[in-house]
N, C-alpha and C positions, 0 to 999 in steps of 0.2 A: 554610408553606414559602417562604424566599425565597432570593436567590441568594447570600447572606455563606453561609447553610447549606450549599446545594448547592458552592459554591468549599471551604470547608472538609470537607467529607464528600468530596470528589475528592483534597482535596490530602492527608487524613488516610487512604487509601486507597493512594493513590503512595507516602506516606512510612511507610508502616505504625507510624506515631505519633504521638500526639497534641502533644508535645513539637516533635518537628521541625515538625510545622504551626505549633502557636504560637511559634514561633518565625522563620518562615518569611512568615507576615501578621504579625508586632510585635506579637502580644497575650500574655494569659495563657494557660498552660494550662486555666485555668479554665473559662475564655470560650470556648474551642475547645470542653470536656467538655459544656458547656452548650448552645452551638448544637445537636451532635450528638444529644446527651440528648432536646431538642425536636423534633428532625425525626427522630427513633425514634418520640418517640411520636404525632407528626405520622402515623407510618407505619404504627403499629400493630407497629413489633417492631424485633428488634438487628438492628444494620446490622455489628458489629464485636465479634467472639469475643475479647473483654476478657481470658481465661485466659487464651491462646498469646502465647508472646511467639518474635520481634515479634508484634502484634499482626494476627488476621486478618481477614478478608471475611468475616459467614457467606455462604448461598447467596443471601439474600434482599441482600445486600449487595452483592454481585458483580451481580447482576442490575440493581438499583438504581443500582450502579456506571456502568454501559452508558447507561442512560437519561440520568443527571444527567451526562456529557458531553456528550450530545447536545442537549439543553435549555440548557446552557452556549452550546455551540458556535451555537444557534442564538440567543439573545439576543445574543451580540457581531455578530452576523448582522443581526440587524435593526438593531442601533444604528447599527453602519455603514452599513446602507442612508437610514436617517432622517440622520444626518450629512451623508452624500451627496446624499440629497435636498432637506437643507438648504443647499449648496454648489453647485445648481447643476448635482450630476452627473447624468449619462444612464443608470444603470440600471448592476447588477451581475451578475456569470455565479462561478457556481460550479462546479468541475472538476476533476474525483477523478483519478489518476491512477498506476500499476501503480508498486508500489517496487524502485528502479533506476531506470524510466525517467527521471527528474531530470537522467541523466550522456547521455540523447541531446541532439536536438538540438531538443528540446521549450520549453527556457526562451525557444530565440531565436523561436518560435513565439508562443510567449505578448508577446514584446517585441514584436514586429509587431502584434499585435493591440493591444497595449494606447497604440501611438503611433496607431494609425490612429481607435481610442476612446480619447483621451486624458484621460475623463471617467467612465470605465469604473472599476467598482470589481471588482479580477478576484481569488477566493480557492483556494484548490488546497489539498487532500487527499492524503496520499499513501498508500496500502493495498492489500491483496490483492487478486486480483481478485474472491475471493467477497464480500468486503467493496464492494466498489466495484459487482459487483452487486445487492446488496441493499439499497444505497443507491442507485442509480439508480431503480430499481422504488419504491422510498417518496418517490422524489420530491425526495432528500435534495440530490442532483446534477443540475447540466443539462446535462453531459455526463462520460462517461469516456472515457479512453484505458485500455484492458484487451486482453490477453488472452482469448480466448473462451472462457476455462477452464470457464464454465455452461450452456455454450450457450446465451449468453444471445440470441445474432442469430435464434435461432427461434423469439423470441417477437414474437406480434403486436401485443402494445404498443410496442415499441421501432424503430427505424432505427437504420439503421449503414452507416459506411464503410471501407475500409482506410486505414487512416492513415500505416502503415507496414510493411516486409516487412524484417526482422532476420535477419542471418547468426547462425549459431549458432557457439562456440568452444568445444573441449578449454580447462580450464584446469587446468593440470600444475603443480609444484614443480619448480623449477630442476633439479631434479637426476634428473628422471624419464629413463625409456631413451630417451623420445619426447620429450622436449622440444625437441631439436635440428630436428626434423621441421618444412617449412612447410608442409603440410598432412597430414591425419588422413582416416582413414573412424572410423565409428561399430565397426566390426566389429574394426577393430584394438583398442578397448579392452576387448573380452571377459578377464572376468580379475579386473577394476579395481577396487580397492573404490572405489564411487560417492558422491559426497558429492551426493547429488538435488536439485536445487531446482524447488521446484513450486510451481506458479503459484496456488494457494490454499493456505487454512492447514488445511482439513482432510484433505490429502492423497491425496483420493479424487475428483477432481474429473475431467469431461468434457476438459479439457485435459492432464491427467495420464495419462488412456489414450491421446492423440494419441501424447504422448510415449514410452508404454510399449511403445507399438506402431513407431516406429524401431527399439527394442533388437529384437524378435522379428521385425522386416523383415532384420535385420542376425544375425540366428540365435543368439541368445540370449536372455537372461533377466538383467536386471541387478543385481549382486551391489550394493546399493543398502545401505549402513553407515551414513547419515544420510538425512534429510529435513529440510525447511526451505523456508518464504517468505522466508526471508531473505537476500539477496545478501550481504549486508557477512559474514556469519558462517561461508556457505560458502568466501567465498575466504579468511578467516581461517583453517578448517579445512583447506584446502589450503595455504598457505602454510607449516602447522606440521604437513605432510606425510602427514593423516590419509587421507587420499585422493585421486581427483580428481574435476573435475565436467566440464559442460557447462550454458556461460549464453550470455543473448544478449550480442551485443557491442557495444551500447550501453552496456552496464554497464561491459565492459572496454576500450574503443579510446583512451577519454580516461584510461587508467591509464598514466601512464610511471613506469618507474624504480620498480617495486612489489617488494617484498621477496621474493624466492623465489616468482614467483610468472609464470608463460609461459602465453600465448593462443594456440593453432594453430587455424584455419580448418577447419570439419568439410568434405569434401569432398560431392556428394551433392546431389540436385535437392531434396529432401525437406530438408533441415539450417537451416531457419531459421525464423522465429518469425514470424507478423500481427500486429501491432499494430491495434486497431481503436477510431477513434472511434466512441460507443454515446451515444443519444439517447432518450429517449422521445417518440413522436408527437402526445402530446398537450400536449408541452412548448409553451409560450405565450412564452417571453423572446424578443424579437425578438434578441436579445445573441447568442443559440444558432448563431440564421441567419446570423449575420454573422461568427460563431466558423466556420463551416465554409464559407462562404464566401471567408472569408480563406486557407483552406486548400486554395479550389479545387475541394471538394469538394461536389456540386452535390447537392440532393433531390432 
């Protein structure tokens, strides 16, 4: 198994063909059927249900799938660290962080640290937060910015800080009864079909009850038509009127001028969101100390 395999079995996965891969790295189809042919039997069995078209994943494929990005992801990982080390640099920090959070004001975070280590090699993540748990815990990260949608702060492996305290927003279609409205309670949108966004992908998460439990503080049960980790797709979905939601507004403050598409201020002591930087304690990168340090935020 070497990595031409594992880059073509990932990109023959993405593109569900062997055609668009060889085509994609400038070879033959051949050459692609080849590689893969040998790391099957490297593996002991099919990686890809050659009958369906497009072509599929079997089980053991999709599994395999998971691992050979991560083995990827971590050899450009070391290269950059040996490059770095060969230039001179002072040590690099890796840093998961909740999708959305990109539109706070996290980059300028990142730009501070990275003028004050200007030798620093800084790589960032961006994923759910059950993902961004379970890579913290393997080690994967040396810190995230998450929601505690695992409760993950109750475990005694790890440290944490607030990093941040987010407003929560109604986000309406232009043309909703409440749209005009400059602020909202939670109990007005009983009724609502809900476009949900939940802070992990499998929708049953410790932060999902935080959340489910606003609607039943607010005396209801909410009529919930979607779910989704995904910001960009629920304000698409609201835009093209299927509903509405409630996100933080980090996601939305930096949106001007957005197509059918209104933020109201949820009213309410309870209406807003933790951000929390999450560490492991037996994390060793002095990089780490001087990431929350930078931030003020002391152990």
């Amino acid at each position: 198994m070497n990595q031409t395999q594992l880059r073509l079995f990932v990109a023959a996965a993405e593109n569900r063909s062997f055609t668009k891969t060889a085509e994609q790295f400038f070879i033959t189809q051949a050459a692609v059927t080849q590689h893969i042919q040998t790391l099957e039997t490297t593996l002991g069995c099919p990686l890809f249900d050659r009958r369906r078209r497009p072509m599929q994943l079997t089980p053991a494929g999709k599994s395999f799938y998971k691992d050979a990005k991560l083995i990827l992801a971590q050899m450009n990982a070391a290269v950059g660290r040996t490059k770095e080390a060969a230039e001179g640099g002072s040590g690099s920090l890796h840093i998961g962080f909740l999708k959305g959070y990109e539109r706070s004001d996290f980059s300028l975070t990142a730009l501070r640290f990275r003028r004050m280590n200007p030798n620093t090699f800084l790589t960032f993540e961006r994923q759910s937060s059950d993902q961004l748990a379970a890579g913290l815990m393997r080690g994967r990260f040396d810190l995230i910015y998450t929601w505690d949608s695992t409760n993950l702060r109750q475990s005694p492996e790890v440290d944490w800080r607030q990093a941040d305290r987010i407003r929560l927003v109604a986000a309406l279609y232009s043309g909703h009864p409440l749209a005009g409205r400059a602020r909202l309670r939670r109990a007005e949108l009983r009724g609502e079909k809900l476009l949900y966004m939940s802070p992990s992908e499998d929708y049953d998460s410790y932060g999902d009850e935080t959340f489910i439990r606003l609607y039943r503080e607010s005396g209801y049960r909410p009529d919930i038509l979607y779910r989704s980790s995904d910001l960009e797709v629920i304000l698409t979905m609201v835009a093209a009127e299927e509903g509405i939601s409630i996100l933080p507004d980090y996601f939305t403050n930096k949106l001007s001028g957005a197509d059918n598409l209104v933020f109201i201020p949820l009213s309410g002591v309870k209406e807003h969101e933790e951000i929390d930087v999450i560490w492991r304690r037996d994390n060793t990168n002095p990089l780490r100390r001087e990431w929350t340090d930078a931030l003020q935020i002391s152990d």
